[in-house]
PyMOL CGO cylinders between C-alpha atoms (Angstrom):
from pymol import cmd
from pymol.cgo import CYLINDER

trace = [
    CYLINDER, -70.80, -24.66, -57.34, -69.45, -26.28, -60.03, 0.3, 1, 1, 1, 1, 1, 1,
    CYLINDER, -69.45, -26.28, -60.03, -66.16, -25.48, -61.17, 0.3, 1, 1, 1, 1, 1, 1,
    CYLINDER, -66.16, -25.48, -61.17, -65.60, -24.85, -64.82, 0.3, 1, 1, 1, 1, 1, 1,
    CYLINDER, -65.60, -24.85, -64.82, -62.90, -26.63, -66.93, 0.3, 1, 1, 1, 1, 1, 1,
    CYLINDER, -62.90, -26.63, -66.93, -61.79, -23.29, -68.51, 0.3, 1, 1, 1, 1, 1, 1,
    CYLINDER, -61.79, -23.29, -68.51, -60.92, -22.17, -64.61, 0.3, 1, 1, 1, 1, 1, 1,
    CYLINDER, -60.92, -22.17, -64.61, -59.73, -25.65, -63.19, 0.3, 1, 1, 1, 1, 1, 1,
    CYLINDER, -59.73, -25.65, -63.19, -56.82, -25.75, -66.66, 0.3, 1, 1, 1, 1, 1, 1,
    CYLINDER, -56.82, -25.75, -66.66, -55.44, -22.14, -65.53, 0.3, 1, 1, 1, 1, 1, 1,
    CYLINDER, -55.44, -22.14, -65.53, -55.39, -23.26, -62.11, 0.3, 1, 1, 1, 1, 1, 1,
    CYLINDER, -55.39, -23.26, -62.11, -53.73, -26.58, -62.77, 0.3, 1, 1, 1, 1, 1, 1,
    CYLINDER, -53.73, -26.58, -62.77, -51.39, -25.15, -65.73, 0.3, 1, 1, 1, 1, 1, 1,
    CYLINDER, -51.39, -25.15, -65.73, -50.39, -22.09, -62.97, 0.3, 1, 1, 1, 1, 1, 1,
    CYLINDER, -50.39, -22.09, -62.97, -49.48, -24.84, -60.01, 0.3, 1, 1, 1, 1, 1, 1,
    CYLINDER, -49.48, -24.84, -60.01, -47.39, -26.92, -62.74, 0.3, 1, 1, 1, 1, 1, 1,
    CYLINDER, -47.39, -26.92, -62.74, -45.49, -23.75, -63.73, 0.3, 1, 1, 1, 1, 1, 1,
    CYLINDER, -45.49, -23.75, -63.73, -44.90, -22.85, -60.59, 0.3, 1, 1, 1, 1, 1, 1,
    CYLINDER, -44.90, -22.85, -60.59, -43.26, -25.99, -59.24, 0.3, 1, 1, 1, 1, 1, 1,
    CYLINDER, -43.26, -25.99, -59.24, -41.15, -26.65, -62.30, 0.3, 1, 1, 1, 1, 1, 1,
    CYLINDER, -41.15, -26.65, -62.30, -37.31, -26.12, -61.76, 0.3, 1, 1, 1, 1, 1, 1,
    CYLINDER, -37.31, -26.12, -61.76, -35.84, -23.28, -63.94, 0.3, 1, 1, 1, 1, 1, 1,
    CYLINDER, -35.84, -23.28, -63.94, -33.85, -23.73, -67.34, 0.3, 1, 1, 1, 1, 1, 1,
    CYLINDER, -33.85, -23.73, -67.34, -30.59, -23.81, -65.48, 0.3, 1, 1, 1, 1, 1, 1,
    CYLINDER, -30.59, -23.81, -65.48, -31.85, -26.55, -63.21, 0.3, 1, 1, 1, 1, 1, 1,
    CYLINDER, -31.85, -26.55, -63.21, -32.91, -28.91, -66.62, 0.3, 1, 1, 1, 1, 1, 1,
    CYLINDER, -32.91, -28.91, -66.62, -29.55, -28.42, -68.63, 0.3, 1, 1, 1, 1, 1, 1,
    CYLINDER, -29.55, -28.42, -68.63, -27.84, -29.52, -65.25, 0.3, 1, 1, 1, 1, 1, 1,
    CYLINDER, -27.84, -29.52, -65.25, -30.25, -32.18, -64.79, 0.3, 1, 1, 1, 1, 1, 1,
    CYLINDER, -30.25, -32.18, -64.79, -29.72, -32.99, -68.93, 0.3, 1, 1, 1, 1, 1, 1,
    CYLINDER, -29.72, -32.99, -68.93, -26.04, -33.36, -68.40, 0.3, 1, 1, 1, 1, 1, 1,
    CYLINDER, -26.04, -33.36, -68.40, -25.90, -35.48, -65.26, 0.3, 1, 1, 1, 1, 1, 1,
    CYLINDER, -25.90, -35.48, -65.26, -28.21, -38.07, -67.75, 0.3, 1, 1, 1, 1, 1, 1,
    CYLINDER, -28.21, -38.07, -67.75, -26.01, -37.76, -70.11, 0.3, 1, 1, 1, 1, 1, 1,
    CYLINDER, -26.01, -37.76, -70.11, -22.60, -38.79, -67.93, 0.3, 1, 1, 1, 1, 1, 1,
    CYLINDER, -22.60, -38.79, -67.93, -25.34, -42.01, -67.27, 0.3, 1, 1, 1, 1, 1, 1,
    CYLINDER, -25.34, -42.01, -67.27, -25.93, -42.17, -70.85, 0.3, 1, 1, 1, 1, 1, 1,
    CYLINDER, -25.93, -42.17, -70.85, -22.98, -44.53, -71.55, 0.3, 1, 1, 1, 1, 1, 1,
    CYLINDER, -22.98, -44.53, -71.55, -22.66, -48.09, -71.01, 0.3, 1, 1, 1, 1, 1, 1,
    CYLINDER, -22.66, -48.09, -71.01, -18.76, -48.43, -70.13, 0.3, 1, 1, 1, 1, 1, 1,
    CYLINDER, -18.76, -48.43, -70.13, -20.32, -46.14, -66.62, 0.3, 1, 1, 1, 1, 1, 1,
    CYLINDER, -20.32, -46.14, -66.62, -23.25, -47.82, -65.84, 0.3, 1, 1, 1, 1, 1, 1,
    CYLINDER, -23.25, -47.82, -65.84, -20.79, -50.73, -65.67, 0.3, 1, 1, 1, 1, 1, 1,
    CYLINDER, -20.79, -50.73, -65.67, -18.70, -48.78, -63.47, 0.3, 1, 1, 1, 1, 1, 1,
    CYLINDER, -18.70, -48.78, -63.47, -21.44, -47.81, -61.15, 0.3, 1, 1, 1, 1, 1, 1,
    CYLINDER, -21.44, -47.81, -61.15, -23.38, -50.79, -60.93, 0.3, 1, 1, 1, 1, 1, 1,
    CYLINDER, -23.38, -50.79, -60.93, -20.19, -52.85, -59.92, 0.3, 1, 1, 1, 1, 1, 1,
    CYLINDER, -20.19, -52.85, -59.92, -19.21, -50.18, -57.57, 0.3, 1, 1, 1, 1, 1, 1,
    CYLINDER, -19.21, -50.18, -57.57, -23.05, -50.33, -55.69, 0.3, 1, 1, 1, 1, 1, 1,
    CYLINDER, -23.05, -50.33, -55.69, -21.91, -53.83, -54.56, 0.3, 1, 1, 1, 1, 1, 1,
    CYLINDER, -21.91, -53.83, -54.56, -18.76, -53.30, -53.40, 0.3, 1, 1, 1, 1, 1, 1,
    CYLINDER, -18.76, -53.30, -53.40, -16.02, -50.09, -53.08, 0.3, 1, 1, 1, 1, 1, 1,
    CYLINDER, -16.02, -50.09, -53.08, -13.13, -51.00, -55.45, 0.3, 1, 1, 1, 1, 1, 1,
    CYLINDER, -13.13, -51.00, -55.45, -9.77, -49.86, -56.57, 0.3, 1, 1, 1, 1, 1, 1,
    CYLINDER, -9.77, -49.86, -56.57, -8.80, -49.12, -60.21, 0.3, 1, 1, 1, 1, 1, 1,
    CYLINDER, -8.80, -49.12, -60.21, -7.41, -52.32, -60.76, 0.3, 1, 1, 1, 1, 1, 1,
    CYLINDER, -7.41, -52.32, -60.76, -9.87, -54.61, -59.12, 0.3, 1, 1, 1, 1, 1, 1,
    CYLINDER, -9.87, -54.61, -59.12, -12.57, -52.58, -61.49, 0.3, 1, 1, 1, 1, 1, 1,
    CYLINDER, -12.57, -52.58, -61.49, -10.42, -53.12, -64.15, 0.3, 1, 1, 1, 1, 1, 1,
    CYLINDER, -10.42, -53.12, -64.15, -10.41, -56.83, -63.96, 0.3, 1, 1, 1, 1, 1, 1,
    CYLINDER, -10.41, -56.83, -63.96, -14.26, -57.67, -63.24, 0.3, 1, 1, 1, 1, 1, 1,
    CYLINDER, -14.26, -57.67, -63.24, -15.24, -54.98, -65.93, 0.3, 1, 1, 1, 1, 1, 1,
    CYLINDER, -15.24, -54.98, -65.93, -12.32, -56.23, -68.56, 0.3, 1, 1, 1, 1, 1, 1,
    CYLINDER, -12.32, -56.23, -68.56, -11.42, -52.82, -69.05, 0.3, 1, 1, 1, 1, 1, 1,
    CYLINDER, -11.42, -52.82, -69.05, -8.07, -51.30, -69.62, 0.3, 1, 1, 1, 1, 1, 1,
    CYLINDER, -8.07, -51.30, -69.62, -6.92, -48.59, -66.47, 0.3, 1, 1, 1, 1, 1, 1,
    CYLINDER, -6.92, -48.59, -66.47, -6.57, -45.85, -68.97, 0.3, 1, 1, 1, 1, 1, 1,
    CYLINDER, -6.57, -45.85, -68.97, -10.15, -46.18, -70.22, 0.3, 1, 1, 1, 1, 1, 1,
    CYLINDER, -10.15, -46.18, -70.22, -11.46, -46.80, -66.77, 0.3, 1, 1, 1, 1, 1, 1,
    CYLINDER, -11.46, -46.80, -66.77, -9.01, -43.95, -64.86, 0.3, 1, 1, 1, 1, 1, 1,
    CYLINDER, -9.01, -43.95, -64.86, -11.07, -41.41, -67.37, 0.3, 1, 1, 1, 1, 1, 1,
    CYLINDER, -11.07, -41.41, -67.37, -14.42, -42.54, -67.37, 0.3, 1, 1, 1, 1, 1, 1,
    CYLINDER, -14.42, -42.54, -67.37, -13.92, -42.56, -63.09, 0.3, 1, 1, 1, 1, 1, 1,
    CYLINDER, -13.92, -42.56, -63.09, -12.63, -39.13, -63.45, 0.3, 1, 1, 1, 1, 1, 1,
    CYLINDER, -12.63, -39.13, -63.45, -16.19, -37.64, -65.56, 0.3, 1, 1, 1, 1, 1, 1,
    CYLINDER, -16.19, -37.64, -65.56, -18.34, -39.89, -62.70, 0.3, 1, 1, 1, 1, 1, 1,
    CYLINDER, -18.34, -39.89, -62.70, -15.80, -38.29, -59.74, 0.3, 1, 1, 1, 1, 1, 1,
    CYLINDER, -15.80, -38.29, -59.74, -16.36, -34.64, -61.74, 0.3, 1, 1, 1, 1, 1, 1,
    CYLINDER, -16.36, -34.64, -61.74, -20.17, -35.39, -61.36, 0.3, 1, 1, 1, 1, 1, 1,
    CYLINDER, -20.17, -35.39, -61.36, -20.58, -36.24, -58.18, 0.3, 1, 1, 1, 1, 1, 1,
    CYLINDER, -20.58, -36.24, -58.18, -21.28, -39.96, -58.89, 0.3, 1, 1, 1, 1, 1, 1,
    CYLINDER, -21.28, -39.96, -58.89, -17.98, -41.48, -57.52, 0.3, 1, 1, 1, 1, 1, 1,
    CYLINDER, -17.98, -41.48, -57.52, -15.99, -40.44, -54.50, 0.3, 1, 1, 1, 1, 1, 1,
    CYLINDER, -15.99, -40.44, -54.50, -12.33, -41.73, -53.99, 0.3, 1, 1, 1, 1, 1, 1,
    CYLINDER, -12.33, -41.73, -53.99, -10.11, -42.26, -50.60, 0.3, 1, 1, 1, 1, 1, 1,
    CYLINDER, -10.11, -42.26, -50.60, -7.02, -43.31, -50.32, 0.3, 1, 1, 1, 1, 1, 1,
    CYLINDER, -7.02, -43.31, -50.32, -6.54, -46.95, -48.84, 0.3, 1, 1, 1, 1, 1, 1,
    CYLINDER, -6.54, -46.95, -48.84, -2.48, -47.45, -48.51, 0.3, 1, 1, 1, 1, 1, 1,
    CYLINDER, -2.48, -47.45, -48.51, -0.96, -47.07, -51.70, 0.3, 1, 1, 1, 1, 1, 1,
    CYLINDER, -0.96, -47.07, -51.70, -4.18, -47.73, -53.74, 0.3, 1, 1, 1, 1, 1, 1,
    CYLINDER, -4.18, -47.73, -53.74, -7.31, -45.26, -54.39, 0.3, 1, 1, 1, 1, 1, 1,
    CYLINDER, -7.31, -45.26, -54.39, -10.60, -46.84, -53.93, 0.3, 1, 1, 1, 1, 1, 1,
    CYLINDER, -10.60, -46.84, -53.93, -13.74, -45.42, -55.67, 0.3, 1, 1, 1, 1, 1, 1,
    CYLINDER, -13.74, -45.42, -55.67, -17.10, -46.04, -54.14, 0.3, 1, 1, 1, 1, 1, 1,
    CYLINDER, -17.10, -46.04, -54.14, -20.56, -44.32, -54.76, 0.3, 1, 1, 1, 1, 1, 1,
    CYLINDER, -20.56, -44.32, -54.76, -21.29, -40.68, -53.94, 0.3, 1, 1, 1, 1, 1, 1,
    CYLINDER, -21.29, -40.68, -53.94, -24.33, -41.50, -52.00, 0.3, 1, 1, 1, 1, 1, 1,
    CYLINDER, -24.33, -41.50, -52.00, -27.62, -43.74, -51.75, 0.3, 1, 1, 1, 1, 1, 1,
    CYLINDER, -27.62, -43.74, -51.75, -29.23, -41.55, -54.92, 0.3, 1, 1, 1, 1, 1, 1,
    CYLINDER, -29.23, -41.55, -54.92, -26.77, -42.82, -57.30, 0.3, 1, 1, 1, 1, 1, 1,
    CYLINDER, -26.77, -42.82, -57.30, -27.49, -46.57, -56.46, 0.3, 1, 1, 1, 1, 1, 1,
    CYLINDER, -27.49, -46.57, -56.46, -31.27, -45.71, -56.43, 0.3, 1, 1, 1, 1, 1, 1,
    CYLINDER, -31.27, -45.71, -56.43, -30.87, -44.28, -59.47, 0.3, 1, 1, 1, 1, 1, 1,
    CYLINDER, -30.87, -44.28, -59.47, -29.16, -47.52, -61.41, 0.3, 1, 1, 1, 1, 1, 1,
    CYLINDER, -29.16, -47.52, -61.41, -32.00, -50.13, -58.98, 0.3, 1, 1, 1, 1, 1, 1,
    CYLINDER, -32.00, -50.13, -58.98, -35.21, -47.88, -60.48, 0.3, 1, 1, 1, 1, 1, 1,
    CYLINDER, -35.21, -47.88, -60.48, -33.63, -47.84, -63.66, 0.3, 1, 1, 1, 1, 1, 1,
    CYLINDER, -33.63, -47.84, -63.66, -32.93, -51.34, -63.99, 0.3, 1, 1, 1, 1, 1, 1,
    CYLINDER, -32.93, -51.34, -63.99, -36.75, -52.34, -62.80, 0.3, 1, 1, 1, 1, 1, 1,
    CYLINDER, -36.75, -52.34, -62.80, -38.20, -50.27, -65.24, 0.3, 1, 1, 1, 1, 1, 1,
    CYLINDER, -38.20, -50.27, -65.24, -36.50, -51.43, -68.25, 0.3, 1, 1, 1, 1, 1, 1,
    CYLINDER, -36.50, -51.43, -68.25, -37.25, -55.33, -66.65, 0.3, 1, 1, 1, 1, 1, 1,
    CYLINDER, -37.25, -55.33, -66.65, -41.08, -54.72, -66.48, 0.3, 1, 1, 1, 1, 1, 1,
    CYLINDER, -41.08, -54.72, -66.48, -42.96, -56.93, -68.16, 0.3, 1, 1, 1, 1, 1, 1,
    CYLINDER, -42.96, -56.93, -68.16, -44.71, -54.80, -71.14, 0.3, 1, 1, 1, 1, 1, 1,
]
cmd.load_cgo(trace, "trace")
């Protein structure tokens, strides 16, 4: 039996509806893109997938001022990017968890393909 194109769309379109995440689930996923969306945190979290740092060590290999890179730590800490512990009297930041550096790797390979 041959199956007809008509049929095989409604299936197809019905098993892509069905596995899509909800509304909720894409503004969430819209604003975790858009904390990556600036180039002063990509910074921060590419330096921070080679090595954990403290806010002054960041400060000097990114040549940014603490203030700026206290708050931009604080939006990647709020989203689950960064995590923080306390090493004497300095705080270190390091990254949440394997996603985040898998996320700046495939990132960085796709925009280095050759076109």
């Amino acid at each position: 039996m041959r199956l007809n194109c008509e049929d095989y769309a409604v299936n197809y379109l019905d098993d892509i509806k069905w596995f899509l995440p909800n509304s909720k689930t894409f503004c969430d996923m819209a604003d975790v893109f858009a904390i990556y969306a600036d180039p002063t945190r990509l910074k921060i979290l590419t330096a921070l997938s080679l090595r954990d740092m403290c806010v002054g060590d960041l400060a000097i290999v990114l040549n940014l001022n603490q203030t700026t890179l206290s708050h931009q730590l604080r939006l990647l800490k709020n989203c689950s990017a960064v995590k923080n512990f306390r090493c004497g009297k300095s705080i270190v930041y390091s990254l949440a968890g394997s996603g985040v550096e898998n996320l700046i790797s495939d990132v960085s390979c796709m925009i280095n393909q050759p076109k």
